[in-house]
Gaussian input, Z-matrix of N, CA and C with variables (Angstrom, degrees):
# hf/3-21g

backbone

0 1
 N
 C     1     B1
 C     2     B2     1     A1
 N     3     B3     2     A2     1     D1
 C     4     B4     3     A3     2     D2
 C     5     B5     4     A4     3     D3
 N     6     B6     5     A5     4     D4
 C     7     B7     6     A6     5     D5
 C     8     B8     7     A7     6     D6
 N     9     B9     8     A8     7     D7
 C    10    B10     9     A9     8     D8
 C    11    B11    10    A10     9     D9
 N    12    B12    11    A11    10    D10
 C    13    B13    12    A12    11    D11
 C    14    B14    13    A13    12    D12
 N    15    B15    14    A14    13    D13
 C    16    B16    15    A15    14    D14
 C    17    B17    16    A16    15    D15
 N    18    B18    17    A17    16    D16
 C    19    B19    18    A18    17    D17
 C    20    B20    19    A19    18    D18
 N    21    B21    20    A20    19    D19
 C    22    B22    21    A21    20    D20
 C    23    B23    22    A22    21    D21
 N    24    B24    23    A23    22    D22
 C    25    B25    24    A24    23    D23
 C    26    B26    25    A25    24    D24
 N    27    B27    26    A26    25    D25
 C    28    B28    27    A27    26    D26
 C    29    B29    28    A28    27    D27
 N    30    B30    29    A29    28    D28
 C    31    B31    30    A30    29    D29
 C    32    B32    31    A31    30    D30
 N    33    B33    32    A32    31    D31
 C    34    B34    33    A33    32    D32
 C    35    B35    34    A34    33    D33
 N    36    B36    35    A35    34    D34
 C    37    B37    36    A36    35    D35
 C    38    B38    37    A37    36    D36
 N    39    B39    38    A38    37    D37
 C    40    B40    39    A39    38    D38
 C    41    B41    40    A40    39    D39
 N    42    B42    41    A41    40    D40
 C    43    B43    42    A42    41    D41
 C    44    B44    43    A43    42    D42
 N    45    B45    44    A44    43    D43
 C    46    B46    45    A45    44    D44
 C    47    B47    46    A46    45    D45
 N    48    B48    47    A47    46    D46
 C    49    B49    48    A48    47    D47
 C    50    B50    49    A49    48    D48
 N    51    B51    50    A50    49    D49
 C    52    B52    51    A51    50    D50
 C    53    B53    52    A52    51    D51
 N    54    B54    53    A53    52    D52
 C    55    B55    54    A54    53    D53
 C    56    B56    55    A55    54    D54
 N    57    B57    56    A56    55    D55
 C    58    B58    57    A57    56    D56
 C    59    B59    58    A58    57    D57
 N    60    B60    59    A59    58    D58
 C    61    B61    60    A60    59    D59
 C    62    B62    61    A61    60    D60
 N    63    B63    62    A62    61    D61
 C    64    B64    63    A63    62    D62
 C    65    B65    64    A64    63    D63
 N    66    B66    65    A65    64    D64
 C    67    B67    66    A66    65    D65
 C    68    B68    67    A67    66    D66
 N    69    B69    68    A68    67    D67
 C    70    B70    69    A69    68    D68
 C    71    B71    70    A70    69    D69
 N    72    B72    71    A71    70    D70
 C    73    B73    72    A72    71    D71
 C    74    B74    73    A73    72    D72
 N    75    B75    74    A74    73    D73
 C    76    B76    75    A75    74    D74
 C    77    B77    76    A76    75    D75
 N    78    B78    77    A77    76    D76
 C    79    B79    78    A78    77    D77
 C    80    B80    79    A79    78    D78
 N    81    B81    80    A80    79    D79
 C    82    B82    81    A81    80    D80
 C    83    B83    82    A82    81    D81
 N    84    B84    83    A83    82    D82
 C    85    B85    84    A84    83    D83
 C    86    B86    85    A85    84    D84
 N    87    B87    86    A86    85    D85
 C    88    B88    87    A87    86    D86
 C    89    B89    88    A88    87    D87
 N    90    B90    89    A89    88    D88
 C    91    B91    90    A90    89    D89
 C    92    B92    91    A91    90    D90
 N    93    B93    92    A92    91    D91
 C    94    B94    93    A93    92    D92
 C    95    B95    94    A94    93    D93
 N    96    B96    95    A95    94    D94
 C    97    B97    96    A96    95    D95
 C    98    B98    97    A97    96    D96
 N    99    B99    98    A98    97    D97
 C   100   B100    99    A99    98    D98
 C   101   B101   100   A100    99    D99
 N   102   B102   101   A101   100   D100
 C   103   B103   102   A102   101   D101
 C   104   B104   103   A103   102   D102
 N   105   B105   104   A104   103   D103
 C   106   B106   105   A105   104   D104
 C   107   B107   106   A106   105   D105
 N   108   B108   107   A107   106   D106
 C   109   B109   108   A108   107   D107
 C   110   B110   109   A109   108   D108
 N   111   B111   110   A110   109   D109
 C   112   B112   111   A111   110   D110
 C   113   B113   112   A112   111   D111
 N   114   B114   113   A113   112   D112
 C   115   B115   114   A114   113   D113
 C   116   B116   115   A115   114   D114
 N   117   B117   116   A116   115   D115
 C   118   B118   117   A117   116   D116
 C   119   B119   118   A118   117   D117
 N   120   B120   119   A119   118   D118
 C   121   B121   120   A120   119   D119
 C   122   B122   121   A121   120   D120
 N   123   B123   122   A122   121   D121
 C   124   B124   123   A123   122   D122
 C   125   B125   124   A124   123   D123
 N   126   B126   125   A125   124   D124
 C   127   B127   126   A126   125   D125
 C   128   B128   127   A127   126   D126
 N   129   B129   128   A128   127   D127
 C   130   B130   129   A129   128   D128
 C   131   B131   130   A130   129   D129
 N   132   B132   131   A131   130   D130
 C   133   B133   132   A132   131   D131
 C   134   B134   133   A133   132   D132
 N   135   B135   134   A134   133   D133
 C   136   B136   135   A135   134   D134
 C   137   B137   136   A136   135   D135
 N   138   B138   137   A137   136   D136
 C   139   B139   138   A138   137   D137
 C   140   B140   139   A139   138   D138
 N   141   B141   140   A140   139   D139
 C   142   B142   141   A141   140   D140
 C   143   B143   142   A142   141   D141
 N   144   B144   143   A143   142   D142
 C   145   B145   144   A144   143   D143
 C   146   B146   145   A145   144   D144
 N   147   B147   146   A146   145   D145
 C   148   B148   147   A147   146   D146
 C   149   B149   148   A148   147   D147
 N   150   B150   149   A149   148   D148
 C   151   B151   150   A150   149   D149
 C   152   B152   151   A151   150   D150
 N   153   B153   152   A152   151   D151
 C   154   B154   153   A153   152   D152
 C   155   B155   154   A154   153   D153
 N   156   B156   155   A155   154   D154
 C   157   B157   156   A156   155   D155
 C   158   B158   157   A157   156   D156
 N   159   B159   158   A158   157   D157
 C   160   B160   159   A159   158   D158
 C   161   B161   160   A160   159   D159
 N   162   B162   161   A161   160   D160
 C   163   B163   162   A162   161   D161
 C   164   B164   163   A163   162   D162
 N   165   B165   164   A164   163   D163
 C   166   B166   165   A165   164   D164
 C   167   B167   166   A166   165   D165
 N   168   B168   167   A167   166   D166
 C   169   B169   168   A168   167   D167
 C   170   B170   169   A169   168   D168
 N   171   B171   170   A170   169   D169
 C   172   B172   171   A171   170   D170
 C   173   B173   172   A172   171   D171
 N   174   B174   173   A173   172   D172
 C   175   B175   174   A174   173   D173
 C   176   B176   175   A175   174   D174
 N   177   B177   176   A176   175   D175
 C   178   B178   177   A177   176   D176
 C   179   B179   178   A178   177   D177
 N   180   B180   179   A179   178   D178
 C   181   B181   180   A180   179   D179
 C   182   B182   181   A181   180   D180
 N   183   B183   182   A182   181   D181
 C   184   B184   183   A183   182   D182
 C   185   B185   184   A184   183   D183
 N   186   B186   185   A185   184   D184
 C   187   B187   186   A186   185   D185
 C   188   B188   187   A187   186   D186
 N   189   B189   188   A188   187   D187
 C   190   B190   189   A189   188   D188
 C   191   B191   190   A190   189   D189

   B1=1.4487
   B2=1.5338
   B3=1.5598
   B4=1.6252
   B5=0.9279
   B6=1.7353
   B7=1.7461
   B8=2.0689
   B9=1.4949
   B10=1.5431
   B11=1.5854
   B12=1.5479
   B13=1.6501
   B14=1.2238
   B15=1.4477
   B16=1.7515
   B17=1.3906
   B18=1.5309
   B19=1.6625
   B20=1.3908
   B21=1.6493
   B22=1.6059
   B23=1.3607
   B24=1.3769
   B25=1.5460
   B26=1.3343
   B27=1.2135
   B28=1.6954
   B29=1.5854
   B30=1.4264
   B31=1.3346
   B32=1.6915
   B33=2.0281
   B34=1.5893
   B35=1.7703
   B36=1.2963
   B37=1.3823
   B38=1.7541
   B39=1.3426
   B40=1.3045
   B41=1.1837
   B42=1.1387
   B43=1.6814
   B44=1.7036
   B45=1.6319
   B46=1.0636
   B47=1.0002
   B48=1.5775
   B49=1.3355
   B50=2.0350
   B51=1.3398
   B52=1.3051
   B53=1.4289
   B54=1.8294
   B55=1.0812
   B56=1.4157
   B57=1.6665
   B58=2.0352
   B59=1.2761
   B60=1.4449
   B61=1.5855
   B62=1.6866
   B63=1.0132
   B64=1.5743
   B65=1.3800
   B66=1.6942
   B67=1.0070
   B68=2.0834
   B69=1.6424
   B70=1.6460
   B71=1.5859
   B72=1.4288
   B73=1.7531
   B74=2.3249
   B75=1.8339
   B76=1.7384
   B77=2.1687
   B78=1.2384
   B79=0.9078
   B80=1.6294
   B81=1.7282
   B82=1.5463
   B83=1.8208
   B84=1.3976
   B85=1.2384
   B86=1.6075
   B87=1.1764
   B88=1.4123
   B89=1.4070
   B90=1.5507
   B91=1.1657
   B92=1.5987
   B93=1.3593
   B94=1.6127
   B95=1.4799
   B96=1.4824
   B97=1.4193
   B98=1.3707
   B99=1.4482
   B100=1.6029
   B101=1.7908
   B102=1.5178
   B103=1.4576
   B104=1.6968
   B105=1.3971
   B106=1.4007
   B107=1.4061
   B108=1.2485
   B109=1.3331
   B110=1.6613
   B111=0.8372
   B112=2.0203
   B113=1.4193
   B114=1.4076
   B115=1.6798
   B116=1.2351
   B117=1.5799
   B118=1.6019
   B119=1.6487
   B120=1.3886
   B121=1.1523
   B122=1.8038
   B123=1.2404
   B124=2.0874
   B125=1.9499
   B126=1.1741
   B127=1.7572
   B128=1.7070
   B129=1.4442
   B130=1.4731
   B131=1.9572
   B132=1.7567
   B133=1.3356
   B134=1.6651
   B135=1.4811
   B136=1.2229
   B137=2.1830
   B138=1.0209
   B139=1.6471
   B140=1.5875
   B141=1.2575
   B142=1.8048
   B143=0.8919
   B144=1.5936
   B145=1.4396
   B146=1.8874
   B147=1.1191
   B148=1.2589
   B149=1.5033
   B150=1.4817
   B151=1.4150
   B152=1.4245
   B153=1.1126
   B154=1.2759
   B155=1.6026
   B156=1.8245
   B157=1.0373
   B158=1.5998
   B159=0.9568
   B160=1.4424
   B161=1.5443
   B162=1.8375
   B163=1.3364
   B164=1.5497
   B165=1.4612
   B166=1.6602
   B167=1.9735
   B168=1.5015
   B169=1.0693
   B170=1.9031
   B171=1.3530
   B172=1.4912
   B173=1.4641
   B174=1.6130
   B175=1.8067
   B176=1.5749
   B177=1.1480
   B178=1.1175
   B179=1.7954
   B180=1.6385
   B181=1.3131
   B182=1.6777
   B183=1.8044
   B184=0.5725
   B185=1.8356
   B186=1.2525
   B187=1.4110
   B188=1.1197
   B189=1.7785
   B190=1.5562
   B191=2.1542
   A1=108.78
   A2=114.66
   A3=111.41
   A4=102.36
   A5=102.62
   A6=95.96
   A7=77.07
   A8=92.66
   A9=96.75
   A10=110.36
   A11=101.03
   A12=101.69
   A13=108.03
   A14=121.18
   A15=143.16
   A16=121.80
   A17=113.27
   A18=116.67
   A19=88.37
   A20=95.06
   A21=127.62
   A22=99.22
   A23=150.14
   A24=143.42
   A25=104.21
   A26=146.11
   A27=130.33
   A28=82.64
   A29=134.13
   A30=136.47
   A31=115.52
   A32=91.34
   A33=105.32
   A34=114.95
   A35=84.52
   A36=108.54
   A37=125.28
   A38=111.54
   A39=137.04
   A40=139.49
   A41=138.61
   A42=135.21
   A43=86.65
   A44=115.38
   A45=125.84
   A46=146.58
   A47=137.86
   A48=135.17
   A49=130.98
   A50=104.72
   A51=96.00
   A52=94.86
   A53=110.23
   A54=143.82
   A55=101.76
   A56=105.21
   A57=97.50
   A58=92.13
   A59=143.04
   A60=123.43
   A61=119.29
   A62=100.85
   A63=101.89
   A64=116.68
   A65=127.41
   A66=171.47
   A67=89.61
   A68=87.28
   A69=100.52
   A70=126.41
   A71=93.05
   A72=80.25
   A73=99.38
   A74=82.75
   A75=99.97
   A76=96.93
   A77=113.05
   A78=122.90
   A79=142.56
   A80=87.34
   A81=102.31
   A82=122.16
   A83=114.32
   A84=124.17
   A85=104.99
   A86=119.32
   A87=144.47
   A88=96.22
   A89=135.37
   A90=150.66
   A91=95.65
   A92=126.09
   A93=123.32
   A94=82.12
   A95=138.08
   A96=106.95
   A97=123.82
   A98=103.16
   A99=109.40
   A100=128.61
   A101=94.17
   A102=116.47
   A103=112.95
   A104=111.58
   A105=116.57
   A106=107.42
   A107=135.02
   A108=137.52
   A109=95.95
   A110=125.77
   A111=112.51
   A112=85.65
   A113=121.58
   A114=118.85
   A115=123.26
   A116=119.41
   A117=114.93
   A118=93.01
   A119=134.01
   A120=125.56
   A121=109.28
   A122=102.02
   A123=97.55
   A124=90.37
   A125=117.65
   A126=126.16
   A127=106.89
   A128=107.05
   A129=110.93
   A130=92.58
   A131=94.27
   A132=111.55
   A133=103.27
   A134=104.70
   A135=116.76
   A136=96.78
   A137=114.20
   A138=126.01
   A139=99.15
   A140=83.24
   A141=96.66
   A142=114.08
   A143=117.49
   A144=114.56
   A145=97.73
   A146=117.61
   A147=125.48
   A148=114.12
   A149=112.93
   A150=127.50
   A151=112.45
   A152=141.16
   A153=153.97
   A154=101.28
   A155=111.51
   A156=102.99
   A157=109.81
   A158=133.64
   A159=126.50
   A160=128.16
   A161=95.47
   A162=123.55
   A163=108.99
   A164=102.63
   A165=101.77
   A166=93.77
   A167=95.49
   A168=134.21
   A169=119.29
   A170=111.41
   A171=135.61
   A172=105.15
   A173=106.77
   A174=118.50
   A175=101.28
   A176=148.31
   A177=163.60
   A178=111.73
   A179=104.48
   A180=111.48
   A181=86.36
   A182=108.70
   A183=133.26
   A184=136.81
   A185=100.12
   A186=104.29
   A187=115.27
   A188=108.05
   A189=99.74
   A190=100.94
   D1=123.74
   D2=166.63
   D3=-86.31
   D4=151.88
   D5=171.03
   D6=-150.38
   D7=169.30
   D8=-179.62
   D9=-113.96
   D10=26.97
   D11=-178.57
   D12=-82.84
   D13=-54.18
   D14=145.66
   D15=-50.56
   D16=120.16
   D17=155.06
   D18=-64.50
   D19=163.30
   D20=160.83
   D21=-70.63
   D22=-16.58
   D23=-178.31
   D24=-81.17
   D25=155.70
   D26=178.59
   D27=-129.58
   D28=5.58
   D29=145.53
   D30=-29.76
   D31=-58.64
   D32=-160.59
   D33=-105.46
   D34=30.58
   D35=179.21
   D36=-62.04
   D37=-39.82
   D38=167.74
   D39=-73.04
   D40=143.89
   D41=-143.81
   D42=-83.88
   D43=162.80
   D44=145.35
   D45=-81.55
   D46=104.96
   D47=-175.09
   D48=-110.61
   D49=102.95
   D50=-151.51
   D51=-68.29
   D52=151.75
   D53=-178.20
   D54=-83.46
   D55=166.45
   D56=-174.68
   D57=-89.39
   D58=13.93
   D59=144.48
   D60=-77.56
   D61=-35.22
   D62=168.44
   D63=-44.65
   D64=-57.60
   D65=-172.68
   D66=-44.98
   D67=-94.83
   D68=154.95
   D69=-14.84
   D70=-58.03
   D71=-167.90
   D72=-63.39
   D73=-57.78
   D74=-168.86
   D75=-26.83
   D76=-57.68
   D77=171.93
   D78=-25.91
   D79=-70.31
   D80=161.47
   D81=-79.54
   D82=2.15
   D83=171.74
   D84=-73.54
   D85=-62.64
   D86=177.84
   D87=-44.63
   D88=-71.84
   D89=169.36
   D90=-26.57
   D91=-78.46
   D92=-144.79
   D93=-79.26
   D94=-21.74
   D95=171.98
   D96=-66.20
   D97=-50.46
   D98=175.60
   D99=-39.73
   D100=-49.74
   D101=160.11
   D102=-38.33
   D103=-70.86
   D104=176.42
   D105=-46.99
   D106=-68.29
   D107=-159.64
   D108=-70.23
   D109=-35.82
   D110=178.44
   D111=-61.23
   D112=-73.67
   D113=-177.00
   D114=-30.62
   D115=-23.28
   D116=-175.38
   D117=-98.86
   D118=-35.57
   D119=-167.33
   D120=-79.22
   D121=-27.10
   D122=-172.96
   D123=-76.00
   D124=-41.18
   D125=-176.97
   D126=-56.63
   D127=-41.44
   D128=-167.48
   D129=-90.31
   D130=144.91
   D131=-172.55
   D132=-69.15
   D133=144.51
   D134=-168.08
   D135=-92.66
   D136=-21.13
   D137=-167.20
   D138=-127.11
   D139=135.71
   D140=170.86
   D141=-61.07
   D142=165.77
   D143=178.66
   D144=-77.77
   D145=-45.99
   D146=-166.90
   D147=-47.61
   D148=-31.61
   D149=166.23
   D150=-77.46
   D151=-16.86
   D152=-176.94
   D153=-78.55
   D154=-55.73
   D155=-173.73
   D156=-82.18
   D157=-9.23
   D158=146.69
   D159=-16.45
   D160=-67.33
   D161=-158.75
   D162=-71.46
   D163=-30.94
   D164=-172.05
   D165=-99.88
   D166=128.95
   D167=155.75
   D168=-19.05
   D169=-61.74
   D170=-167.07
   D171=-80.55
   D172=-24.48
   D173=-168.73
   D174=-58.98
   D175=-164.43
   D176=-165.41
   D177=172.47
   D178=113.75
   D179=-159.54
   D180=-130.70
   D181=124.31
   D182=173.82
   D183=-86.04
   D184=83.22
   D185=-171.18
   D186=-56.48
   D187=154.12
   D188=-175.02
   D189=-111.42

């Protein structure tokens, strides 16, 4: 009888239970993303440029 509840391996027969390295990595994955994205948001400008050229004096803003 086939059935698709069982692999043919009786290796992979057994439930999966993640280990606290499993745990760790899932973890520190999440971590180095979060990390990156604070890093892209403090790097990336918080003010437009268009507001910028407002602010400076010398800029020249072209009304429509």
């Amino acid at each position: 009888m086939v059935s698709l509840h069982r692999d043919f391996l009786t290796s992979s027969w057994g439930m999966y239970y993640p280990t606290r390295w499993d745990w760790m990595t899932y973890i520190g994955t999440i971590g180095m993303f979060l990390a990156a994205m604070f890093l892209f948001l403090r790097i990336l400008p918080a003010i437009s440029i268009f507001e910028m050229r407002t602010l400076l004096p010398e800029a020249e803003v072209k009304a429509e």
